[in-house]
C-alpha positions as CSV (number, residue, x, y, z in Angstrom):
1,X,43.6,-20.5,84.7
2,X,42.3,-18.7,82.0
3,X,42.5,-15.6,84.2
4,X,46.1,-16.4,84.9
5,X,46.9,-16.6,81.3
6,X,44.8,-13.4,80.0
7,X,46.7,-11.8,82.5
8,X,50.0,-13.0,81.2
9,X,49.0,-11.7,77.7
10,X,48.3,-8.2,79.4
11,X,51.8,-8.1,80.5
12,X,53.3,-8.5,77.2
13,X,51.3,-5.6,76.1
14,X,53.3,-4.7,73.1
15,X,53.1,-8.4,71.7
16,X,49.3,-9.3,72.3
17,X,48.1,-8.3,69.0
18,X,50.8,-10.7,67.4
19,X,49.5,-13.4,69.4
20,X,46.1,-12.7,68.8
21,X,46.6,-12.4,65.2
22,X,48.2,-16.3,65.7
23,X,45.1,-17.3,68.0
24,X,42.8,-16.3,64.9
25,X,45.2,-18.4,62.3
26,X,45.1,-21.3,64.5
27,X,46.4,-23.4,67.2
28,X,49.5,-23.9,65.1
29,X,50.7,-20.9,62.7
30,X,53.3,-20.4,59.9
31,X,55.7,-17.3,60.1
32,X,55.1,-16.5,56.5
33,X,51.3,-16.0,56.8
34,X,51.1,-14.2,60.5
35,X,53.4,-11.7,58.7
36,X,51.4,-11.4,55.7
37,X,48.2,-10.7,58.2
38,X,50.1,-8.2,60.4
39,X,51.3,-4.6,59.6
40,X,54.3,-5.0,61.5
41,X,57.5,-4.4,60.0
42,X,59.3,-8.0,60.1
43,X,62.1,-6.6,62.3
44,X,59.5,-5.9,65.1
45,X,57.9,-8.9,63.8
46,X,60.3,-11.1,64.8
47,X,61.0,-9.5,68.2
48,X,57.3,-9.5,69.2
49,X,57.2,-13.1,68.6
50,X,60.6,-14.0,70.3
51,X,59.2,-12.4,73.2
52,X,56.1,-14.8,73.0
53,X,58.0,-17.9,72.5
54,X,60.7,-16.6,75.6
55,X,57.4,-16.2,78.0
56,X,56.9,-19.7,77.2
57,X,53.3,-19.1,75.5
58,X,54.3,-20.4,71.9
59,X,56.8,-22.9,70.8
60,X,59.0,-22.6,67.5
61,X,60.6,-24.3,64.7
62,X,62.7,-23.5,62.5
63,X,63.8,-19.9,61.8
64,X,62.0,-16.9,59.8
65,X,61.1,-16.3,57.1
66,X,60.6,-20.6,57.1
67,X,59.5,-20.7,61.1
68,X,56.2,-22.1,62.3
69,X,54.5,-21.5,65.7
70,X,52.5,-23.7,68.2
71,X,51.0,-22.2,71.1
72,X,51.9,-24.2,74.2
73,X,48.5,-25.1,75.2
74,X,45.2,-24.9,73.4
75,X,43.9,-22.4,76.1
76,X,46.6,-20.2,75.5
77,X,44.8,-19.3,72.0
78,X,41.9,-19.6,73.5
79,X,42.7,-16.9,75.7
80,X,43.9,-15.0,73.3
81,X,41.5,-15.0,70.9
82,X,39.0,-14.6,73.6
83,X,40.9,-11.2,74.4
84,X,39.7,-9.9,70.3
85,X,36.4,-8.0,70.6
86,X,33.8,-9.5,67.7
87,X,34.9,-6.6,65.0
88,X,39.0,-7.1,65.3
89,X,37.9,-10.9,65.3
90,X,35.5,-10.6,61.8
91,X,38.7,-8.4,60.2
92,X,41.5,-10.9,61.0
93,X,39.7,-14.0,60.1
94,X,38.8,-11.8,56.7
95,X,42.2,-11.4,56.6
96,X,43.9,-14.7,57.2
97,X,41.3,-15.9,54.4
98,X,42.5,-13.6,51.7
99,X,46.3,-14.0,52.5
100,X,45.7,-17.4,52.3
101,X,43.5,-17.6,49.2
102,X,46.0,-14.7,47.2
103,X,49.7,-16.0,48.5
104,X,49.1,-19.9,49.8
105,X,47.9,-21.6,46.6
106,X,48.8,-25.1,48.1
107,X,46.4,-24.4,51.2
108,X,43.7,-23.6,49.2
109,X,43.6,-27.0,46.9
110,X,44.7,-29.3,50.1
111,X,42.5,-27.6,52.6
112,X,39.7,-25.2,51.4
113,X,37.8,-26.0,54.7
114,X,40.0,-24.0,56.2
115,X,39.7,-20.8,54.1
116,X,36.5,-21.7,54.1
117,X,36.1,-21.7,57.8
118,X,37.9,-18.0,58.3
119,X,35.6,-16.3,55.6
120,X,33.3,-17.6,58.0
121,X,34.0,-16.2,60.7
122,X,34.4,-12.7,58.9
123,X,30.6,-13.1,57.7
124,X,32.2,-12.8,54.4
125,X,29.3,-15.6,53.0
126,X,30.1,-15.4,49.0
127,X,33.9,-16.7,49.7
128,X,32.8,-18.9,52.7
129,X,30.4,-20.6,50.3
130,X,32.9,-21.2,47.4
131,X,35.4,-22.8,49.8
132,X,33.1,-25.0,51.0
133,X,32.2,-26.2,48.3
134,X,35.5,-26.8,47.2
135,X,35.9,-28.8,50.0
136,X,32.6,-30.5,50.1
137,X,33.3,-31.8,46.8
138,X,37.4,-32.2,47.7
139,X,35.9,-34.8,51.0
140,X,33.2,-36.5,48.2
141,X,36.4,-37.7,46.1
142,X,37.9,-39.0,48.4
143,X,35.2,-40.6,50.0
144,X,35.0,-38.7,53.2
145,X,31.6,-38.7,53.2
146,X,30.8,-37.3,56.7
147,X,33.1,-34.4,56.4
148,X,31.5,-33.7,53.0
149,X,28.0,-33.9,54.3
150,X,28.8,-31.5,57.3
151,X,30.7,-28.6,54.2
152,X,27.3,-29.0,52.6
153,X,25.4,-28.4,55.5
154,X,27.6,-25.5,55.9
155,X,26.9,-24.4,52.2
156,X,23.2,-24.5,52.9
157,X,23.4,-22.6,56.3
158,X,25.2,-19.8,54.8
159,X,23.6,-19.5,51.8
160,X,20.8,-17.7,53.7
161,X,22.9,-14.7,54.1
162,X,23.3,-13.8,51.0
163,X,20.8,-10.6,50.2
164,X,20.8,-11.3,46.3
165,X,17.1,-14.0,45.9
166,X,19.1,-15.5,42.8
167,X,22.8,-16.3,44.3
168,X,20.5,-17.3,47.8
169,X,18.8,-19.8,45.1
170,X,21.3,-20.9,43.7
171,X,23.8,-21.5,46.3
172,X,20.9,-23.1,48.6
173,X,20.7,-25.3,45.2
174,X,24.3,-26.4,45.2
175,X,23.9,-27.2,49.1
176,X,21.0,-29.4,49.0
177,X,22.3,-31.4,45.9
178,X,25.8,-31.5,46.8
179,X,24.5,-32.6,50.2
180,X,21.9,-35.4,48.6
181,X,25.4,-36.3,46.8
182,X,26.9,-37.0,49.9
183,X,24.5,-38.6,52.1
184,X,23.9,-40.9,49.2
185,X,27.5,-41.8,49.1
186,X,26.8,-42.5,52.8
187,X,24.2,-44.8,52.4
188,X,21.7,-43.1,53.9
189,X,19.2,-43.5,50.9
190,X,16.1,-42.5,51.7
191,X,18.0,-39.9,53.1
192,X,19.2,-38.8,50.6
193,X,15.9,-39.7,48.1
194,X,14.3,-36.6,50.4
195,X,17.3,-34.2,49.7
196,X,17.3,-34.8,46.2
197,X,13.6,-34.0,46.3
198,X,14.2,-30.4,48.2
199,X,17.0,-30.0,45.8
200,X,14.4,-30.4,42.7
201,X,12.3,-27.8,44.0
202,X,14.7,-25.6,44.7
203,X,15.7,-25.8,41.0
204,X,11.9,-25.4,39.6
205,X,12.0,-22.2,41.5
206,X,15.4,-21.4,39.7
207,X,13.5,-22.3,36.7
208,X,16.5,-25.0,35.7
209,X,15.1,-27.7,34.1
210,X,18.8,-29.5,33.7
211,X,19.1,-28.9,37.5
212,X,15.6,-30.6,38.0
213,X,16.8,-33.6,36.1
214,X,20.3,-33.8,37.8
215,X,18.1,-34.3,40.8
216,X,16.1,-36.5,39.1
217,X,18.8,-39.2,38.4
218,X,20.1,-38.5,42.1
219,X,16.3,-39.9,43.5
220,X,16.2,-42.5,41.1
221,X,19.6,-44.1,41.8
222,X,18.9,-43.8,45.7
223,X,15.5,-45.5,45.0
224,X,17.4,-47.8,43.3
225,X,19.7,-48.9,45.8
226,X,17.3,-49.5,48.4
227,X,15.4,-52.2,46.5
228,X,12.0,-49.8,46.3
229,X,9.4,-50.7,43.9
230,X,10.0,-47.3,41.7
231,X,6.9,-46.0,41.1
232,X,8.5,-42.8,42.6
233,X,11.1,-42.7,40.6
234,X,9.3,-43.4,36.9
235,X,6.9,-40.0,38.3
236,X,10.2,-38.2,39.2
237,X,11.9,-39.1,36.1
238,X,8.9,-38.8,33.5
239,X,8.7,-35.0,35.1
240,X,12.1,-34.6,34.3
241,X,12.2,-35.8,31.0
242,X,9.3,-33.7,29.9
243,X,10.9,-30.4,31.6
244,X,14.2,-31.3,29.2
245,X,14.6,-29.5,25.3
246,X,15.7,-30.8,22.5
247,X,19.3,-29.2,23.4
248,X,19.6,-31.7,27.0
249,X,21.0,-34.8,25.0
250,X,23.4,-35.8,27.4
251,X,20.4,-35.2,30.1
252,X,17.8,-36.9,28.3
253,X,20.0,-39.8,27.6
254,X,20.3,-40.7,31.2
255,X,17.3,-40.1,31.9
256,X,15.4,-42.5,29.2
257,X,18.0,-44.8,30.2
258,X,16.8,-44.6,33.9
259,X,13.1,-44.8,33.1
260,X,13.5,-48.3,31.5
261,X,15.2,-49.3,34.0
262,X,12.2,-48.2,36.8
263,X,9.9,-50.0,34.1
264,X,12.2,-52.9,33.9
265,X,12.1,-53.2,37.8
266,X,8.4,-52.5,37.6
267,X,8.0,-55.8,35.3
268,X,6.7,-53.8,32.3
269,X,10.1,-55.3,29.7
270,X,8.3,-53.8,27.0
271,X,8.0,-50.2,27.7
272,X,11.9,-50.3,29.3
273,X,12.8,-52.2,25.8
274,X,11.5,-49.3,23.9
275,X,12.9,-47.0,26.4
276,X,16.1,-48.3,26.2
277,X,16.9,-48.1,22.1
278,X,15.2,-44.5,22.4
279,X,18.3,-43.8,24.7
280,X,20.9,-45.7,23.0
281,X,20.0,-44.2,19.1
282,X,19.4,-40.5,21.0
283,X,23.2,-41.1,22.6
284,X,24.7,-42.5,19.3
285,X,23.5,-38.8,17.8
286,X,24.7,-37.1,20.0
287,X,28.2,-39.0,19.8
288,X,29.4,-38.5,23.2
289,X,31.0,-41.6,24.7
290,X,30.1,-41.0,28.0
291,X,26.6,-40.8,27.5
292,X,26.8,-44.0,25.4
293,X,28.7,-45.7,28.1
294,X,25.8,-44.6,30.8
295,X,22.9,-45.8,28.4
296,X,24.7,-48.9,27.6
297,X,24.5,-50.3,31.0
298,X,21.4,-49.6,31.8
299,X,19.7,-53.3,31.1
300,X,22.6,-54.6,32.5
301,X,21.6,-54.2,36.3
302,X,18.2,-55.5,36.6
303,X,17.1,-58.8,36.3
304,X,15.0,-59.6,33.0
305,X,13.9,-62.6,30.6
306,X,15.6,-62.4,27.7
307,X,14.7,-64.3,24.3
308,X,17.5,-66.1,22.0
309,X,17.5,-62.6,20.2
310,X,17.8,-59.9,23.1
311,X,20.9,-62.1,24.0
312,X,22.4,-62.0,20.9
313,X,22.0,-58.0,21.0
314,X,22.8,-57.9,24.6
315,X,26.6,-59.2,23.2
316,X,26.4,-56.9,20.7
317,X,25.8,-54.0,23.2
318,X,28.6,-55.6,25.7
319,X,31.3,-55.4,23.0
320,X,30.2,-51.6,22.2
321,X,30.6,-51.1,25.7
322,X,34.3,-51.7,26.1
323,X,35.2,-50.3,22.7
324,X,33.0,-47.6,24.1
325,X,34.9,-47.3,27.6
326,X,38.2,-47.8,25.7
327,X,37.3,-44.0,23.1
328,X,36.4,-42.4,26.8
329,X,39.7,-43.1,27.6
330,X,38.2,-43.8,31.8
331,X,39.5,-46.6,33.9
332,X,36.4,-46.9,35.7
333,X,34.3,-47.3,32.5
334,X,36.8,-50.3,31.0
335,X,36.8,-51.9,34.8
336,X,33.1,-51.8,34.7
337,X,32.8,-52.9,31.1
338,X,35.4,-55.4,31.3
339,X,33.2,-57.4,34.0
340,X,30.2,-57.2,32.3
341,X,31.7,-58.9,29.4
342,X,32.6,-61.5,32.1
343,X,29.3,-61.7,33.8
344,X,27.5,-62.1,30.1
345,X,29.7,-65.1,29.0
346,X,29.3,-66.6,32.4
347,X,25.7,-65.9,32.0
348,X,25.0,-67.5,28.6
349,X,27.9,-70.7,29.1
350,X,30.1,-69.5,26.0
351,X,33.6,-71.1,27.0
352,X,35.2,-69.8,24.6
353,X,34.0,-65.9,24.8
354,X,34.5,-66.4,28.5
355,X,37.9,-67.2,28.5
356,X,38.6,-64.0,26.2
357,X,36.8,-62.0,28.2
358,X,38.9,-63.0,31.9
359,X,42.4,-62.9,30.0
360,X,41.1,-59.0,28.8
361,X,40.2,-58.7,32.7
362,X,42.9,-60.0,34.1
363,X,45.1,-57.6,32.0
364,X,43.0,-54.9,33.5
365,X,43.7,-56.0,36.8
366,X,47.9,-56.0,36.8
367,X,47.3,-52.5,35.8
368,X,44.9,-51.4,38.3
369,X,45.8,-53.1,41.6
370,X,42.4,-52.9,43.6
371,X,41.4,-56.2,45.3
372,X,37.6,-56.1,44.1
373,X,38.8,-56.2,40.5
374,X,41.5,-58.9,41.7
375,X,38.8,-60.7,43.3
376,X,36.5,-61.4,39.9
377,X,39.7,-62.1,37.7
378,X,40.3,-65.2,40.3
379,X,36.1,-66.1,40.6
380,X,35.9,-66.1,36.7
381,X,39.4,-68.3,36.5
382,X,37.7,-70.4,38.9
383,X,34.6,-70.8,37.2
């Protein structure tokens, strides 16, 4: 068969390099960009692919300059593109990405994988490399975590062809903690706990000490998750912390916040206590909500005894929070602050703080329609 069909190509001499110029697009291709890739005028354009649509190799729709193209079968472009010897091959795809990245704007922000994948296949490693992690980090926000762990893995694979020691560096460092990213959002933790730990090397070679700490929190919130008594992470995070300046507030912030926490955990309330207000004055400084907002939850998640006093603050500290979430002007911040003022009147028996804090909540909730958030309006109303 695919004899047959090379052999059909052959015949339409004068038209192969059109279709083979399609086969390299894709298995479906749109008139605007296989004339943007070819040198034809459009005239002979236009009759070269007639010719391929009346040998019954691709099928059309619509009608130029708005036409799109699907070859019949996926071994017709298979056989085509088969027909392209390795340099015609390299210079098309290099091709088909810059046409696509200079004249199809809307291709590159809805599919980068796919410029992504024809820089590729021209070697072309520096563009191949930015469009994958354009779409690595495009599949994280939407939660397509496989596909973003596989344009990471791509990231990292390519990275070692670049010739330049500092971009190989630092693109290898953007694979490995864009791929901890993603295999954390996977759930694979201790996964992802090693990733972030090959990541944090890469970045002492770099010599980044913000990069190091990035990675840090990444460990430490893996660690976390899979219930792990954090020893690891209070020697991961204390390495970070001392690597930091003065200058890292936002950084040190976080990570303070996340060292009480591991002590917390740990049992030791005393050293996470003093952690903590370290963290909360050092973000007040500093005056940037979203730090404050990080820092603030931090006791929040692990269990702790708490005297008459350190629940008194802790109400203190949940009404910050949502005035807090409120200045950053984030949805997720107010959804996440708004239960915790739920969970804290539940959690000390104050009827009357309670009931404030489910009518705020359910407010929330007719604005942001997601059933988890539905779900704790109606168990707080219940309770």
């Amino acid at each position: 068969l695919h004899a047959s069909l090379m052999a059909r190509l052959d015949r339409l001499a004068s038209v192969k390099d059109v279709a083979q110029i399609g086969a390299a697009i894709g298995r479906e291709f749109s008139y605007g960009l296989v004339s943007t890739v070819s040198s034809l005028p459009q005239k002979a354009l236009q009759d070269a692919l007639a010719q391929l649509v009346e040998a019954e190799l691709i099928f059309q729709r619509g009608v130029p300059p708005d036409a799109s193209y699907l070859f019949k079968h996926g071994l017709v472009q298979d056989a085509a593109y088969a027909s392209l010897v390795r340099s015609r091959r390299q210079q098309l795809h290099g091709l088909v990405g810059r046409a696509l990245e200079e004249h199809f704007e809307g291709a590159v922000e809805t599919e980068p994988e796919v410029v992504a994948h024809h820089f590729t296949e021209a070697k072309l490693a520096a563009p191949a490399i930015r469009y994958w992690k354009m779409a690595g980090n495009r599949a994280l926000a939407r939660s397509a975590n496989s596909e973003a762990i596989d344009h990471f893995k791509r990231v990292l694979a390519i990275s070692n062809e670049l010739g330049d020691e500092k971009a190989r560096l630092d693109e290898e460092f953007e694979g490995r903690y864009g791929l901890g990213k993603a295999t954390f959002a996977a759930e694979h933790l201790v996964e992802a706990m090693a990733i972030f730990e090959a990541a944090s090397a890469v970045a002492r070679r770099i010599g980044s000490a913000e990069k190091a700490a990035l990675c840090a929190l990444g460990f430490d919130e893996a660690q976390f998750m899979t219930g792990q008594v954090p020893e690891a992470s209070k020697t991961v995070l204390r390495a970070a912390l001392d690597g930091l300046s003065g200058g890292d507030g936002i950084l040190r912030c976080q990570i303070l916040s996340r060292l009480g926490r591991a002590h917390r955990m740990s049992g030791d309330a005393v050293a996470a206590l003093v952690l903590d207000r370290e963290a909360i004055q050092l973000a007040r400084n500093s005056k940037n909500d979203r730090a404050m907002f990080e820092v603030l939850t931090g006791g929040f998640f692990t269990p702790t005894l708490l005297t008459s006093d350190q629940f008194a603050e802790r109400g203190a500290l949940v009404d910050e929070l949502v005035e807090t979430a409120r200045r950053a002007d984030d949805p997720y911040y107010l959804g996440r602050a708004l239960s915790l003022g739920l969970y804290y009147a539940t959690e000390i028996g104050d009827r009357a703080r309670m009931d404030r804090a489910i009518s705020a909540y359910k407010k929330y909730t007719e604005e942001k329609h997601t059933l988890l958030h539905q779900w704790l309006a109606r168990s707080g109303d219940a309770m």
